[in-house]
PAVEXPA-405843 format. One record per atom (N, C-alpha, C): x, y, z; residue in three letters. Coordinates in steps of 0.001 Angstrom, whole numbers, plus 500000, padded with zeros to 6 digits. Example, Ala and Ser with C-alpha at 12.3 -4.5 7.8 and 13.67 -1.06 7.14 Angstrom:
<nuvos>
513190494310507800ala/512300495500507800ala/513200496700507800ala/512850497750507080ser/513670498940507140ser/512900500030507870ser/
</nuvos>
This chain:
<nuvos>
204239030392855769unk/203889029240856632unk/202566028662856154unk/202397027298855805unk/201481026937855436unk/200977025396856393unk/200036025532856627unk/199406024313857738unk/198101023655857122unk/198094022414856956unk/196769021604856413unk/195570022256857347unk/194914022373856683unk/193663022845857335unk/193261021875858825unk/193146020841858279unk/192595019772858939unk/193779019765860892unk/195109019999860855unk/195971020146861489unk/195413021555861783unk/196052022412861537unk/195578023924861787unk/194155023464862671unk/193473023230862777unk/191923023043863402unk/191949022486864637unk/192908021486864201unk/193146020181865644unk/194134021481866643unk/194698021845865885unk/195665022689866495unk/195001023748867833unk/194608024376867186unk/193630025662867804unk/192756024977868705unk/191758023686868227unk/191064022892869512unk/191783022532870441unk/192403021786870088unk/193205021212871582unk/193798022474872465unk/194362023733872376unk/194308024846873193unk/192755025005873756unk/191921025505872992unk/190970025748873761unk/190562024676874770unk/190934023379874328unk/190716021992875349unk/191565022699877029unk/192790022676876186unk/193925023183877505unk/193670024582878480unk/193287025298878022unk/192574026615878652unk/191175026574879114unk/190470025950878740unk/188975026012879125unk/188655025829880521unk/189498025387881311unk/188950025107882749unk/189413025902883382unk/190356027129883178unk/191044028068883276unk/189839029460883609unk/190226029877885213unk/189054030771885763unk/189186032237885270unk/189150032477884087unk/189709034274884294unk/189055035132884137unk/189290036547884269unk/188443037608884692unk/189229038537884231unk/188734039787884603unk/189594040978883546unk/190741041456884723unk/191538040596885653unk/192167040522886321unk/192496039357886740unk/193964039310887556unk/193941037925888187unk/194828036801887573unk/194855036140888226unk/195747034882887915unk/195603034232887218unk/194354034091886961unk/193768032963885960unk/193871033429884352unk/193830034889884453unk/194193036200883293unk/195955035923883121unk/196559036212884315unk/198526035681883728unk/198171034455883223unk/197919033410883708unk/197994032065883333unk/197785031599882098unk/196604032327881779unk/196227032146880175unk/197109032862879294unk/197505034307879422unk/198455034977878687unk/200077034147879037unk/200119033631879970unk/201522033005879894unk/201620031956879166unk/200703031270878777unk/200241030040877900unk/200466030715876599unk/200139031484876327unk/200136032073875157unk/201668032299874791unk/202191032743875441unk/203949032984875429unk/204415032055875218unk/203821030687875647unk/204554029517874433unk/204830029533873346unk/203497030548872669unk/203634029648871105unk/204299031332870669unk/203668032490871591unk/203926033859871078unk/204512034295871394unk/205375035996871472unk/206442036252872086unk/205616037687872700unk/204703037390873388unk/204329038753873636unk/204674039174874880unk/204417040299875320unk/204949040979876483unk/203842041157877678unk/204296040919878100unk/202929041346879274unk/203507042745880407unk/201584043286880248unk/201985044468880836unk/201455044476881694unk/201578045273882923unk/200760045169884109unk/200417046532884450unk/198867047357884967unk/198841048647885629unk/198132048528886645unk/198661049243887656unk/198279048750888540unk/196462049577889137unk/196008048834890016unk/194671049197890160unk/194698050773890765unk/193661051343890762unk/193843052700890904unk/194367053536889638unk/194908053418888720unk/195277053818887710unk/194058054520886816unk/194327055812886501unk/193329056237885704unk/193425056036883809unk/192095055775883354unk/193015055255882115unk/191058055820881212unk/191497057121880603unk/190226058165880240unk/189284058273881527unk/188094057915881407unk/186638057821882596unk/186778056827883135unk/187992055995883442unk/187963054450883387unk/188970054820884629unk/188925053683885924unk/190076053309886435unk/190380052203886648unk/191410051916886765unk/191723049934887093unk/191204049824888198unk/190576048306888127unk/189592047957889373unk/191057047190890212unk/190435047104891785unk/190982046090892091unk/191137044731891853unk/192420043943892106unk/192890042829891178unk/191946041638891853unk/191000040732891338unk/190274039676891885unk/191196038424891642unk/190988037935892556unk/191391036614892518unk/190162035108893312unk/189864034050893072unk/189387033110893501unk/190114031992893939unk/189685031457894924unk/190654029949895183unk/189384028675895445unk/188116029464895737unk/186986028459895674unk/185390028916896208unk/184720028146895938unk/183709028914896700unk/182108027475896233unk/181163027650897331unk/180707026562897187unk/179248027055898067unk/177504026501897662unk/176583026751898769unk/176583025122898764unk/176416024857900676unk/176307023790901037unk/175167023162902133unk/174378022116901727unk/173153022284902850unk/173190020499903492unk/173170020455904630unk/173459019645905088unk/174884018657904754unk/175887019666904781unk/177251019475904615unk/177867018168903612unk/176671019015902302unk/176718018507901061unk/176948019920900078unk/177767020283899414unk/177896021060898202unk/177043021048896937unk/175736021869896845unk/174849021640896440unk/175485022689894558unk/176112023850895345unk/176951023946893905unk/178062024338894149unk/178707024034893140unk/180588024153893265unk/181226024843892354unk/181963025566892653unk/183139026249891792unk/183732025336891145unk/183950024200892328unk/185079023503891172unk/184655022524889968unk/183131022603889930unk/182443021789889228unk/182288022535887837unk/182046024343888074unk/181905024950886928unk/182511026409887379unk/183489026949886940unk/183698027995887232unk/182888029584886707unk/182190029098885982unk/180388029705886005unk/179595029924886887unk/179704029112888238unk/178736029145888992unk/179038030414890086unk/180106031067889776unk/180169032084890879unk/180313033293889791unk/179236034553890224unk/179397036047889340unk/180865036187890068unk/181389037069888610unk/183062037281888579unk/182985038157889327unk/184113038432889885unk/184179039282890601unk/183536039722892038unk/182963038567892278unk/182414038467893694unk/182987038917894968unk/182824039627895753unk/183423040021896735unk/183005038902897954unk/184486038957898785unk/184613037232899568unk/182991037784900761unk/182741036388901012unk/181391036015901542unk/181471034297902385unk/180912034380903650unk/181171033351904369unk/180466033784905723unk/179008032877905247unk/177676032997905596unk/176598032177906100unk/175927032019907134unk/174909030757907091unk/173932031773906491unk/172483031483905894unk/171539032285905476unk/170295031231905053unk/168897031728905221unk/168037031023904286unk/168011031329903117unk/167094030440902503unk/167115030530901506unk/166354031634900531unk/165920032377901674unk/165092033484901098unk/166090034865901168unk/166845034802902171unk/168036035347901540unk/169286034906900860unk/168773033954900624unk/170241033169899610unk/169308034108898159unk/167838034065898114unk/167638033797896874unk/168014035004895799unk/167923036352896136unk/168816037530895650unk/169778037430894963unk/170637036315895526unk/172094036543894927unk/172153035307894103unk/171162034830893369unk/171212033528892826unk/170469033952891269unk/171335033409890298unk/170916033685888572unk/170873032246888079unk/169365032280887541unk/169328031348886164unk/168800031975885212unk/168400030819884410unk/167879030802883002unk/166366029974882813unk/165696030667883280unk/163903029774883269unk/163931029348881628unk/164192029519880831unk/164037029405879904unk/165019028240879035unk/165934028308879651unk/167301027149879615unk/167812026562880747unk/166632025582880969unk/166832025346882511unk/167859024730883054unk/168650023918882165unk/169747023153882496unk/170915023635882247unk/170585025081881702unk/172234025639881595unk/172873026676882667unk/173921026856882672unk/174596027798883838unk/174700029132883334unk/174239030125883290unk/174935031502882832unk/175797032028883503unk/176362032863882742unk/177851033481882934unk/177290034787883310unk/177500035633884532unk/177177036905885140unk/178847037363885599unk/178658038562885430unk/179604039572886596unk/179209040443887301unk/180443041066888025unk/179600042149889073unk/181178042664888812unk/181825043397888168unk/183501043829887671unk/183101045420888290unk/182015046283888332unk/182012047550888747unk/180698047819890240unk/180482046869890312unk/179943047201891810unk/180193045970892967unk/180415046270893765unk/180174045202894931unk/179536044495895756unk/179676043108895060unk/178049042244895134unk/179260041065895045unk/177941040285895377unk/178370038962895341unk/177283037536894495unk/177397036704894171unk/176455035679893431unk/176981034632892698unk/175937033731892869unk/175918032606892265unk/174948032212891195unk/175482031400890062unk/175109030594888876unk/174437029540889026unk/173202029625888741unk/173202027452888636unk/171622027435887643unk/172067026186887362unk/170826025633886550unk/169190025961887433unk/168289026520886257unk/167014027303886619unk/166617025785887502unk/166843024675886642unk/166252023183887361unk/166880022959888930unk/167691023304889052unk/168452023062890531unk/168003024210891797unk/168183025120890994unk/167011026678891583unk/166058026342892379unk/164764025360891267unk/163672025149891879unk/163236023762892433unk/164613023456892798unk/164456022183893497unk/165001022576895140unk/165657023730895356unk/166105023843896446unk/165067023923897527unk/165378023583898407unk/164127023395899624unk/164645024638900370unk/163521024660901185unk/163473025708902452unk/163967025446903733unk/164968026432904340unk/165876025693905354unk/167512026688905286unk/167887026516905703unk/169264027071906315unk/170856026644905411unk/171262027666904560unk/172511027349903942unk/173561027920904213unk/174756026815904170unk/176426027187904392unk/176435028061902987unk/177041029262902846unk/177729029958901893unk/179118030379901764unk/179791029975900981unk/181622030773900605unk/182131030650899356unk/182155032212899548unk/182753032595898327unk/184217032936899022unk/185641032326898403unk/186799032256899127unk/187251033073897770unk/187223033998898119unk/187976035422897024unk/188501036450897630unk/188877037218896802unk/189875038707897090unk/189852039512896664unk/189468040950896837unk/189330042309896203unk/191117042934896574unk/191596043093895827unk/193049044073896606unk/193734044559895779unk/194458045687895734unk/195737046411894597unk/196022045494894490unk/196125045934893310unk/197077044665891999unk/196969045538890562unk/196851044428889769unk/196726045264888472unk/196083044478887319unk/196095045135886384unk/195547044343884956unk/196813044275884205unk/196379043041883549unk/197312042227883186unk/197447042370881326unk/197632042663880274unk/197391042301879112unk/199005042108878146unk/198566041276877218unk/199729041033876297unk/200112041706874773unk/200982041933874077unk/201029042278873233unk/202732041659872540unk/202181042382871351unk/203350041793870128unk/203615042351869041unk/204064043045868690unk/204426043648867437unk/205424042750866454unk/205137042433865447unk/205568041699864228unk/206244042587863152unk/207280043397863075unk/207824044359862233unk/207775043911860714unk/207100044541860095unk/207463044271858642unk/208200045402857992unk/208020045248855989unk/208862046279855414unk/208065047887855977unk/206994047639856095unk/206297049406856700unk/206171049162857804unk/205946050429858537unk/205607050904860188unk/204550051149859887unk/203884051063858844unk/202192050642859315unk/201851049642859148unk/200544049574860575unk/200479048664861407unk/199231048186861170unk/199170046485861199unk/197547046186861150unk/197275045569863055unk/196483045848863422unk/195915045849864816unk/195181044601864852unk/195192043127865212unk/194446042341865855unk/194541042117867329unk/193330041955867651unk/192698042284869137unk/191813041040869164unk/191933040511870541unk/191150039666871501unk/191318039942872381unk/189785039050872806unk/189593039081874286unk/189782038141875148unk/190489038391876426unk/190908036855876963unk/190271037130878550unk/189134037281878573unk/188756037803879790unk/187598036772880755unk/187238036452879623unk/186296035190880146unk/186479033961880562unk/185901032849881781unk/186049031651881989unk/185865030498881244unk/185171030181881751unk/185423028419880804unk/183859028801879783unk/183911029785878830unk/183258029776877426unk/184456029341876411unk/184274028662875455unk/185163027999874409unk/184918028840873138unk/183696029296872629unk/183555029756871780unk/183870031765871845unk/183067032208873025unk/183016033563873219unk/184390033889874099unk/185564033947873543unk/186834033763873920unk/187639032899873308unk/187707032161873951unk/189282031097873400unk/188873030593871977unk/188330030589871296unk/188385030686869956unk/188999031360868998unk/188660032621869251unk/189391034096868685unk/191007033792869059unk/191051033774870575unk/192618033381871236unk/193142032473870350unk/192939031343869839unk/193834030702869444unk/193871030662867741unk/193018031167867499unk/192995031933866017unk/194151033036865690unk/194287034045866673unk/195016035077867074unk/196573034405867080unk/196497033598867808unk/197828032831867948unk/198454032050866907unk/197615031216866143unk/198272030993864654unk/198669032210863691unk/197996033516863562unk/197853034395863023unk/199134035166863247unk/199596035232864349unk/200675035896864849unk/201847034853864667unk/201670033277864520unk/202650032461863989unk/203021032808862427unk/202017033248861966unk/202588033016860415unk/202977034357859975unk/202353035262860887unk/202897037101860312unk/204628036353860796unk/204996035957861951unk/206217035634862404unk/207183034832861431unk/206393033702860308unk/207087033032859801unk/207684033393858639unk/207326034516858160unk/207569035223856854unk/207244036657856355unk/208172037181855317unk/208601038117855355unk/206808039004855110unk/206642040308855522unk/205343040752855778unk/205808042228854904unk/204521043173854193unk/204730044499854020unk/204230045404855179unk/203734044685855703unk/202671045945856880unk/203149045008858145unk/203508045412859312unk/203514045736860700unk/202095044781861290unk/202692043802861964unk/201429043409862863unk/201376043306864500unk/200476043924865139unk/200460044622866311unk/199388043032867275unk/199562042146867636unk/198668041782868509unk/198198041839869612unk/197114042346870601unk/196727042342871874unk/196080041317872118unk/196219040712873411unk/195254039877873962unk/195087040586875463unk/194147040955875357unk/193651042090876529unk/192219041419877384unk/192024041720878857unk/190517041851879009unk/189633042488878487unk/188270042755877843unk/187514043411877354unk/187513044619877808unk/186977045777877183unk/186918046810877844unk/187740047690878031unk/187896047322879147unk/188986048059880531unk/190502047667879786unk/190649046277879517unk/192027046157878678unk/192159047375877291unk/191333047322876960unk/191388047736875275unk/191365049437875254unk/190751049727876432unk/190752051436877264unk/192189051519877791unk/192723050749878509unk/193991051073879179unk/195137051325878102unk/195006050197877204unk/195612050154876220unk/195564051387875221unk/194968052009874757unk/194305053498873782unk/195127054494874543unk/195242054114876322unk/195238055596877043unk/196799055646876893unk/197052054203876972unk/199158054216877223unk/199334054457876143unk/198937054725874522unk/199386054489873523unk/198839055239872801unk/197982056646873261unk/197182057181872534unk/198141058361871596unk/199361058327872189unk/200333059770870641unk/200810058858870026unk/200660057420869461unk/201112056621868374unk/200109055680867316unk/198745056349867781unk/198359055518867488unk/197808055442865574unk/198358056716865299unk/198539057315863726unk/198967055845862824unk/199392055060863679unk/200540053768862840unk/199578052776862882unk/198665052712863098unk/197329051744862919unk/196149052017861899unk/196787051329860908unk/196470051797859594unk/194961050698859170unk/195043049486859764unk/193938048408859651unk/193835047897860530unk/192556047155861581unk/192399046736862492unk/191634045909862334unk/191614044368863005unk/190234043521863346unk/190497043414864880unk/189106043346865332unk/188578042660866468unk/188226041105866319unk/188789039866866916unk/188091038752866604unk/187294038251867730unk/186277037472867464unk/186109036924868468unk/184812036080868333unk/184357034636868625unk/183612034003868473unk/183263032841866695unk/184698033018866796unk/185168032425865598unk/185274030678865554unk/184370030117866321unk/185182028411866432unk/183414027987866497unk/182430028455865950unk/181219027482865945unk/180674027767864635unk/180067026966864275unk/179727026345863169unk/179022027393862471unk/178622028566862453unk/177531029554862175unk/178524030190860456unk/177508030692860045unk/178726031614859003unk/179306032586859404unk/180352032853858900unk/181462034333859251unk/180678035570858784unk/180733036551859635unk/180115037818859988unk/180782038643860342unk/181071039735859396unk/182059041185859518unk/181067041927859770unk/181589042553861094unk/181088044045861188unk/181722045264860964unk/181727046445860144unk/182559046816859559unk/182904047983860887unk/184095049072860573unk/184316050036861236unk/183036050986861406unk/183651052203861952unk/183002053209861840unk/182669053957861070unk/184184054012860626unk/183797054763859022unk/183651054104858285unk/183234052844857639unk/182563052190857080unk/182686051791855922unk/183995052395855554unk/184537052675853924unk/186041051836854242unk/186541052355855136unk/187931051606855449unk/188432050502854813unk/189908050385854480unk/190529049081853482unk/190005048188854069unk/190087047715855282unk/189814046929856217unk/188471046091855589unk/187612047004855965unk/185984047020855295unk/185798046441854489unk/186289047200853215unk/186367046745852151unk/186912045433851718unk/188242044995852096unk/188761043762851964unk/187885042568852381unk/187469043148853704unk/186525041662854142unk/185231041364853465unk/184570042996853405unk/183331042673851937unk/184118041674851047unk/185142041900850395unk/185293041149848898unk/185650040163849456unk/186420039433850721unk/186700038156851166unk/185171037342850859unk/184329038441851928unk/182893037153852102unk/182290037338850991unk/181998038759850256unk/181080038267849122unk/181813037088848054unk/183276036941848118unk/183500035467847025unk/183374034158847688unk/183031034354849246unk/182565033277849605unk/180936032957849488unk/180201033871849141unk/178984034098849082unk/178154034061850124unk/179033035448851057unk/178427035601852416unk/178267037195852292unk/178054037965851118unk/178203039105851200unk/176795039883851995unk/175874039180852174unk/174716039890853355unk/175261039630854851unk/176612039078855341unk/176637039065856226unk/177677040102856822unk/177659041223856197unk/178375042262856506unk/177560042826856814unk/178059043697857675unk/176984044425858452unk/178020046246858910unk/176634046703859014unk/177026048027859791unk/177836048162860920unk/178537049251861126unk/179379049402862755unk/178156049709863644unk/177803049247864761unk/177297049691865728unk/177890049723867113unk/177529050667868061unk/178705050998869219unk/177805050067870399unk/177874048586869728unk/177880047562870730unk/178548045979870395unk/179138045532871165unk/179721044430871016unk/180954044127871631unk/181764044139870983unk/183390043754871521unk/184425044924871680unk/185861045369871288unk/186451046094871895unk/186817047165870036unk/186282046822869458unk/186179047335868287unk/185190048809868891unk/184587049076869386unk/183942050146869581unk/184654050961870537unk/185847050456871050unk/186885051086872316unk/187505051916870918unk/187616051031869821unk/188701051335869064unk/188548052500868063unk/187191051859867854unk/186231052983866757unk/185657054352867230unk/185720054407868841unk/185284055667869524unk/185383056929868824unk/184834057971868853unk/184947059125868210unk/186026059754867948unk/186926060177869630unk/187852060368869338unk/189358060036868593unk/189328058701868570unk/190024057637867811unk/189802057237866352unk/188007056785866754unk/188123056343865236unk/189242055764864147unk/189304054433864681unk/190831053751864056unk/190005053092863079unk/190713052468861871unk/189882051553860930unk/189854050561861602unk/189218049954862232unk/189115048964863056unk/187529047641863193unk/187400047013862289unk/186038045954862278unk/186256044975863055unk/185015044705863476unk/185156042885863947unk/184956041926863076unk/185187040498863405unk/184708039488862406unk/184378038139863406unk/183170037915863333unk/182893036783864022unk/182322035669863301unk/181794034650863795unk/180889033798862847unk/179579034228863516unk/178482033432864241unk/177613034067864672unk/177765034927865512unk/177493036372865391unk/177686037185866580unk/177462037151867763unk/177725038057868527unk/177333037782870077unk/176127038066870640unk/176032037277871190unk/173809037585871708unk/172941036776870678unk/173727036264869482unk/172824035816868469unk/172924034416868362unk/173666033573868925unk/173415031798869645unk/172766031524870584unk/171872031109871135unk/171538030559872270unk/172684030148873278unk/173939029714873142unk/174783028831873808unk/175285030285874724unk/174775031749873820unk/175823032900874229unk/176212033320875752unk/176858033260876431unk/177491033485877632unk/176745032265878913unk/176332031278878833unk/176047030207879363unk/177237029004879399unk/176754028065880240unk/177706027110880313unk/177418026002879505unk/176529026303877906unk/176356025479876777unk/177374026104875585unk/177947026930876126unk/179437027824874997unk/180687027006875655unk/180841025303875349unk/181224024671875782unk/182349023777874578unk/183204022914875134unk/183904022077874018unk/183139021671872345unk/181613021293873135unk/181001020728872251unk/180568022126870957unk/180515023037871225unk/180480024276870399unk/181117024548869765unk/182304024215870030unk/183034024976868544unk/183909023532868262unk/184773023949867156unk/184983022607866290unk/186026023121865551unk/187052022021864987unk/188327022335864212unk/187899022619862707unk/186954021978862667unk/186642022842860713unk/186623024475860785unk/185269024815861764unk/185367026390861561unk/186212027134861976unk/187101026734862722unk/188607027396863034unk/189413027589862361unk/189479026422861670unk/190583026731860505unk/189792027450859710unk/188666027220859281unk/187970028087857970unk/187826029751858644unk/187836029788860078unk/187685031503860424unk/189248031457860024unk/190092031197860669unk/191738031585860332unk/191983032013858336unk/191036030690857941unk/191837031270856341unk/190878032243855970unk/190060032525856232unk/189043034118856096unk/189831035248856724unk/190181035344857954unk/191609036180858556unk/192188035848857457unk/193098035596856402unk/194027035730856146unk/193712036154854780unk/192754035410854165unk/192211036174852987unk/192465038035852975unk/191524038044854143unk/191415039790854439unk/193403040237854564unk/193951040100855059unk/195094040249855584unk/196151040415853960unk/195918039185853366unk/196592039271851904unk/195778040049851331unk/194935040773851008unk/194298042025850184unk/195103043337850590unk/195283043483852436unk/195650044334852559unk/197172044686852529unk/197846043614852343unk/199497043161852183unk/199420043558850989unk/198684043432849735unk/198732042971848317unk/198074044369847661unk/197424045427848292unk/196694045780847242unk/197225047052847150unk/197274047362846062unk/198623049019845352unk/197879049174844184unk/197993050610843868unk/197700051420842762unk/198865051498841954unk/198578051116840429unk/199526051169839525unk/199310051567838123unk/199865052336837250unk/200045052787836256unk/200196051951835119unk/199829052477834276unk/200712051908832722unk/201924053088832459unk/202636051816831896unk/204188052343831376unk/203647053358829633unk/202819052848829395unk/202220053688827765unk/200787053223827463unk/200098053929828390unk/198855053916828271unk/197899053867826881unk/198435054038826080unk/197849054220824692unk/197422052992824530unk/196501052910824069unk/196071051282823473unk/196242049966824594unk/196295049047824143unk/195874047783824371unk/197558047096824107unk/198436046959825208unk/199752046664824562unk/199163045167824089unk/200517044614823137unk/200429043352822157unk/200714042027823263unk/199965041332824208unk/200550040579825028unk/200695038798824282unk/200310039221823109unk/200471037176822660unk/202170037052822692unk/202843038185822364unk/204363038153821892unk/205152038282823198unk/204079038635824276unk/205073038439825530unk/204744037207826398unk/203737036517825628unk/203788034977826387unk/202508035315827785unk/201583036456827399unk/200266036482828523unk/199393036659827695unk/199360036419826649unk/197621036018826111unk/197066035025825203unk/196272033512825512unk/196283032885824845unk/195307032740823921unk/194619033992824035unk/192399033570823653unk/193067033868822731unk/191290033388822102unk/191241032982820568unk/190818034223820018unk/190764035131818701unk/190012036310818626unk/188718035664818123unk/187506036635818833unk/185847035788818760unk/185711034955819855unk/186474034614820517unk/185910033393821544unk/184617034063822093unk/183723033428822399unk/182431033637823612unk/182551034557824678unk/183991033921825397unk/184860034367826822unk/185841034017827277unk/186561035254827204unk/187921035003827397unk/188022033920829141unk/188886033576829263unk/188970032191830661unk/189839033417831581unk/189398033115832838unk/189340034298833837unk/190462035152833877unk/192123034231833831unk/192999035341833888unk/193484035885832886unk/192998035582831669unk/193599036781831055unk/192390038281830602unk/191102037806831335unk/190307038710831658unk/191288040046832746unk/191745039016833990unk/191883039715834525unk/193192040573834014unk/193816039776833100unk/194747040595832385unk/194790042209831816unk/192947042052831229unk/192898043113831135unk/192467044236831955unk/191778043603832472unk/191133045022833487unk/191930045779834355unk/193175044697834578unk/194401045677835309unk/194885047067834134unk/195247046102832766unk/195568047307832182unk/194574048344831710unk/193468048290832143unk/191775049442832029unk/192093049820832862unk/192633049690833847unk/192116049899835171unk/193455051059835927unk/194469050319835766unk/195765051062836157unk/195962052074835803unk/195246053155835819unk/195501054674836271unk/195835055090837263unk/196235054501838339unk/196496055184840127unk/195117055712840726unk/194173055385839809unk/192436055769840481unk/191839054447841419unk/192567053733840720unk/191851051876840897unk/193086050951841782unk/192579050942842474unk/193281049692843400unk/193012048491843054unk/193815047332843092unk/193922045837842811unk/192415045663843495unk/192336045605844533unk/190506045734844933unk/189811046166845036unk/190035047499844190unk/189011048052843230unk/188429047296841901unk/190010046818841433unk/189597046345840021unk/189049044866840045unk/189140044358841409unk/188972042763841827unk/187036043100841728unk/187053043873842386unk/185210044418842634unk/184719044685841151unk/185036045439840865unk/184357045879839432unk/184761044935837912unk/185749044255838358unk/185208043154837078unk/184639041670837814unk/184159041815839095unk/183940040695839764unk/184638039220839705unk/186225039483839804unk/187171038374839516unk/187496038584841526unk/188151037163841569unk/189275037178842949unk/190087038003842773unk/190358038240844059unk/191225039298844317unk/192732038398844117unk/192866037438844506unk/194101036595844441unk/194465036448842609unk/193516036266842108unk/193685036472840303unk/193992037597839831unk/193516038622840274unk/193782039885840000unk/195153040459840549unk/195663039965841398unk/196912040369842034unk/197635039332841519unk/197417038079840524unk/198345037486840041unk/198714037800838626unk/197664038778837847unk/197551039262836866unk/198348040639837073unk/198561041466838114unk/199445042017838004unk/200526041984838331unk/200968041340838982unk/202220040743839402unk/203079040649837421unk/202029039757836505unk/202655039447835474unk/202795040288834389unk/202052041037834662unk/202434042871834217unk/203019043504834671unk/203709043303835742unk/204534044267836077unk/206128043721835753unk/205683042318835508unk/207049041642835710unk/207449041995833619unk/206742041917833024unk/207029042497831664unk/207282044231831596unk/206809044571832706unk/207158046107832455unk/206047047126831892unk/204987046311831686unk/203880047439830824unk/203058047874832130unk/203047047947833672unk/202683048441834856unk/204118049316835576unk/203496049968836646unk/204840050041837640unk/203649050823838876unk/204677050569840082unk/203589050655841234unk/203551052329841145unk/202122052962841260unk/201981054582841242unk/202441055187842836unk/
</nuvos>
């Protein structure tokens, strides 16, 4: 499946356009709604457990839901849910209150520092209640007596998450994971989401060697529930990414697994260093996204993230400036063909032999070598011509040998492809 970049981009924006006003939480309706959206384009399944459920140190919370909520002073709505679904901490437990403002002021979050923006808070493990609003609106409120309601619901229910398995020629499996847990942020969420969703279009559109597994889970608690239902299979998860924060303009940023060596790892090093982003790989550390659910000790799956600017490291990060205007159809499509770069290394890359290792076989007479003898430098592929046949002992992987003669990996896997197709290779 192949999509113009420029399309591919428009593509993925206009979803995040369509989802963004969309209230969700790591429960809840607004959580089906978005995963049922997704079942348009995907065929995934949705699972449900219900609250109370134990899932490791973890249990399912009760299921939240919102229908509105608003502070009002002189029977004016000074802030509104329906204006930003930011302005209420998730998970708020229902509230319907007169109060001053000196006890309003407790349950009220800004940003002194970003005065005009809304931050994004929760309260998902204790029971509280609060509101969002601009630091500027904060300190304009006067002294005096406010209407408060928060029109919500704590009650059994369950968590909600999706999945998809893409069968290829192996039952091993590569693992992409998002998070679909957040409200109206465009970049820290629905970015990854609809990245995820082309990604799972094209494993769908054609024939694959490796197994692709997609989740779109709540953070966390999804990606825990998920490990606990699935933890005697999870041997078949052979490569993993975490995505997420993939649609703003920043450069692409792998964080690698745990173990740190992983194909995974490795592939995306050689993706970004030929883009000439190779300082933006970075170490595993056990903070960030659901890659550290994944990478946990006991698990330890090959499992990295890949973002563009990481999380905590934009200003826009979990505020109500992680907005339409943030992310953009160029870097979407350009995160998607970086996903896929990594993805064809790991489809593509095999250890292979020579058929008669002795010498240097004669390739002018089989129509693969055109240099001149003496030239300066040989022109890249029939460089890479050779280093496959240096290289093809069953010690050296296609991105092994892509690294150490510093050629593409896509040249190097086209260079053996044409050795193998003469017969002087065969896969070890």
């Amino acid at each position: 499946m192949t999509s113009d970049p420029e399309d591919l981009g428009q593509r993925m924006y206009r979803l995040i356009e369509e989802l963004y006003p969309v209230c969700r939480s790591i429960t809840g309706e607004g959580l089906r709604e978005t995963l049922r959206r997704v079942q348009r384009d995907v065929p995934i399944l949705l699972h449900e457990i219900p609250s109370g459920t134990a899932v490791f140190d973890w249990t399912v919370p009760p299921e939240w839901n919102i229908r509105d909520a608003w502070i009002e002073r002189g029977g004016k709505r000074i802030v509104d849910f329906r204006a930003s679904n930011l302005h209420v901490v998730s998970y708020s437990t229902p509230v319907r209150r007169r109060m001053t403002l000196a006890e309003l002021r407790p349950h009220l979050f800004s940003l002194p520092d970003r005065p005009d923006w809304i931050p994004y808070r929760t309260a998902y493990w204790s029971e509280s209640w609060g509101f969002c609003l601009s630091h500027r609106l904060l300190e304009s409120l006067p002294e005096g007596d406010y209407e408060v309601c928060i029109d919500s619901t704590l009650a059994p229910g369950s968590l909600t998450y999706g999945e998809c398995l893409v069968p290829g020629a192996s039952t091993d499996e590569v693992l992409i994971s998002c998070h679909t847990c957040h409200p109206s942020l465009a970049n820290d969420n629905l970015s990854a989401l609809a990245v995820a969703i082309e990604l799972a279009r094209r494993a769908m559109s054609e024939p694959r060697a490796l197994s692709y597994r997609f989740l779109f889970l709540p953070g966390t608690i999804g990606s825990i529930a998920w490990l606990a239902r699935n933890e005697a299979d999870l041997g078949r998860i052979k490569h993993g990414l975490v995505l997420s924060c993939l649609g703003n303009r920043g450069p692409v940023t792998y964080k690698r697994s745990r173990r740190g060596d992983a194909s995974v790892d490795r592939a995306a090093a050689h993706v970004l260093g030929e883009a000439g982003l190779g300082t933006r790989v970075r170490a595993f550390v056990p903070y960030g996204y659901d890659e550290r659910q994944y990478c946990s000790p006991g698990f330890d799956l090959p499992v990295g993230c890949l973002t563009r600017t990481p999380n905590g490291e934009f200003p826009e990060y979990h505020t109500s400036a992680d907005n339409l205007d943030l992310v953009a159809p160029r870097p979407l499509a350009d995160s998607y063909e970086t996903v896929t770069r990594i993805l064809e290394i790991l489809e593509q890359d095999r250890r292979y032999v020579r058929t008669d290792p002795r010498g240097e076989p004669q390739l002018g007479r089989r129509g693969l070598y055109q240099g001149v003898a003496g030239a300066r430098q040989l022109p890249q592929y029939e460089l890479a011509l050779l280093w496959v046949l240096n290289l093809a002992d069953n010690r050296h992987s296609l991105r092994d040998i892509a690294d150490r003669a510093g050629l593409p990996f896509a040249l190097v896997a086209e260079a053996a492809a044409a050795l193998l197709a003469k017969d002087l290779i065969r896969e070890a």
